[in-house]
C-alpha positions in Angstrom: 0.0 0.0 0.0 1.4 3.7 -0.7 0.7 6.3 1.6 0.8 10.1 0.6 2.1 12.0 3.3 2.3 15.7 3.2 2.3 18.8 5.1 2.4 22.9 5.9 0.7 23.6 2.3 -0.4 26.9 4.2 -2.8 27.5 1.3 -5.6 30.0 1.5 -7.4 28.4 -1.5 -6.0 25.9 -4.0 -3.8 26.5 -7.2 -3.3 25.2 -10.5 1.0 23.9 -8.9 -0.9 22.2 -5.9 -3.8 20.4 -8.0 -0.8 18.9 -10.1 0.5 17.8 -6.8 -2.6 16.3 -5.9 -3.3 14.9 -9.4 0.6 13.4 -9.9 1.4 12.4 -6.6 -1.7 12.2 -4.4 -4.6 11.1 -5.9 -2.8 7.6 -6.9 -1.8 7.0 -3.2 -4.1 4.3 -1.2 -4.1 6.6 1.2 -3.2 10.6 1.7 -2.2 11.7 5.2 -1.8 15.6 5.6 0.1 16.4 8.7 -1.3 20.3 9.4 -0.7 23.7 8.7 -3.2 23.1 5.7 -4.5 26.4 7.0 -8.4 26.8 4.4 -11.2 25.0 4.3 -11.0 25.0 0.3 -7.7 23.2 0.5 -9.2 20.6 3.3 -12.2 20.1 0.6 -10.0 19.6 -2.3 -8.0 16.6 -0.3 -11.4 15.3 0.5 -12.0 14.1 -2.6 -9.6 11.1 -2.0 -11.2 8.6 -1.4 -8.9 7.8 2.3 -8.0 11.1 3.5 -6.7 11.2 6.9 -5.4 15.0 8.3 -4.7 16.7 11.7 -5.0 20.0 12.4 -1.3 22.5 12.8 -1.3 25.6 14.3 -1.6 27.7 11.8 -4.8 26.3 10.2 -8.0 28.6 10.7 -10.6 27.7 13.0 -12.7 26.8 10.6 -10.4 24.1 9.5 -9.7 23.3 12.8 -13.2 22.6 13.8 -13.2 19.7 11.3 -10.0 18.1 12.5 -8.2 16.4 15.4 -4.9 17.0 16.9 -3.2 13.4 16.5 -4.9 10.6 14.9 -3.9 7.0 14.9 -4.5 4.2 12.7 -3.9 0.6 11.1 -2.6 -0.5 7.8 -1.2 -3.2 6.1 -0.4 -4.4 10.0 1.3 -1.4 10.8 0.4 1.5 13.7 0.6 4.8 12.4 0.2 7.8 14.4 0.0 11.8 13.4 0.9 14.9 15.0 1.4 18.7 13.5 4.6 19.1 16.1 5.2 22.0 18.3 8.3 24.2 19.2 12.0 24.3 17.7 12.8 21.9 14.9 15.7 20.7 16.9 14.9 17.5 18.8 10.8 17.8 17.4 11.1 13.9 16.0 11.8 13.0 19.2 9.6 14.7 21.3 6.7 13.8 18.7 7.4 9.8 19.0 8.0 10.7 23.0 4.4 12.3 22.7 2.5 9.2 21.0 5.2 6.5 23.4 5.4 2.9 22.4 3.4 0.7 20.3 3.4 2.5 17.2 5.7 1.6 13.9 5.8 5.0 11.9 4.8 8.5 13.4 4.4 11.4 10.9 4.8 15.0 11.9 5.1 18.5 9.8 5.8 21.9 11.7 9.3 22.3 11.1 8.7 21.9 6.9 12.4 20.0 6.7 12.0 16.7 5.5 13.3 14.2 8.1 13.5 10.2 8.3 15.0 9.1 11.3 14.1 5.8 13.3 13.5 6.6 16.9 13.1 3.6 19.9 12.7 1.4 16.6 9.6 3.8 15.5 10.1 5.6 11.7 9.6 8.5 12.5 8.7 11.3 9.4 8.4 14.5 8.3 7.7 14.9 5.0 8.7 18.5 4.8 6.4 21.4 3.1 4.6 21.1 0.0 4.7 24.7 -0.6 7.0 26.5 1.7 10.4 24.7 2.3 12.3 26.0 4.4 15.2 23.5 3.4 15.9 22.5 -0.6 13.1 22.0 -2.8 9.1 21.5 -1.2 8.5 17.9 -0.7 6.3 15.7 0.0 6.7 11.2 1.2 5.8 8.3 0.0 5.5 5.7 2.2 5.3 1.9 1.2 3.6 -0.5 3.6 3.6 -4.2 3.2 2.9 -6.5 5.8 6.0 -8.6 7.0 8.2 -6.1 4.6 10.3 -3.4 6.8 8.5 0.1 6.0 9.9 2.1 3.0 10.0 6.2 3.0 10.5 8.1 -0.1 11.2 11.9 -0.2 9.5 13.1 -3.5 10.7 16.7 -4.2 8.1 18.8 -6.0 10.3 21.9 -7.5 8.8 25.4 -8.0 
């Protein structure tokens, strides 16, 4: 199974550069996971038409946005526990005190906030942030692709999405 992670589009409304996003790299994922910071209600709606769209809310998202989200989820697939935060605070050490945050029992965490992409293995937990989709604040905006097999170790792909 592949699993679309992204984050901090900060987006007031959509645009033609993020509906390729969601048309190349998105829409063909099992399953889309947006890790905050989406920020409008117009970008929420146009994730919502994947089919398995699963988001949290960031801090910078409006309250209307907010309203229709949670601050961590956790879920199953393919055997695997998967939980979601936004983040809070400095990027240094913000891996760690996310996977501290959600403690044992999970196999990947995802997180945004910082919008550097990050892969690191923490207490034997994958641990990821995907980056930002629109505002990097490190290289080129990015976004993951995850692949989940059951019995097969997790996979993490940085996809860089240029200009």
């Amino acid at each position: 199974m592949l699993l679309a992670v992204l984050s901090d589009t900060h987006l007031s409304k959509t645009n033609p550069r993020f509906e390729r996003i969601y048309d190349e790299f998105l829409a063909p994922a099992d399953t889309v996971l947006h890790c905050g910071d989406i920020v409008s209600p117009s970008v929420l709606h146009h994730l919502m038409m994947h089919p398995d769209l699963k988001a949290v809310a960031g801090n910078m998202d409006s309250w209307t946005t907010r309203e229709m989200l949670t601050d961590t989820i956790s879920f199953e697939a393919e055997g695997f526990t998967i939980g979601a935060a936004h983040g809070w605070g400095s990027a240094r050490g913000l891996a760690e005190r996310v996977a501290a945050a959600f403690g044992p029992g999970y196999d990947l965490i995802c997180f945004g906030h910082s919008h550097i992409f990050q892969h690191t293995v923490v207490d034997g937990v994958h641990v990821v942030n995907p980056g930002s989709a629109c505002q990097s604040r490190s290289g080129p905006p990015s976004l993951a692709h995850i692949t989940l097999e059951r019995g097969e170790p997790i996979r993490v792909k940085k996809i860089e999405l240029g200009a």
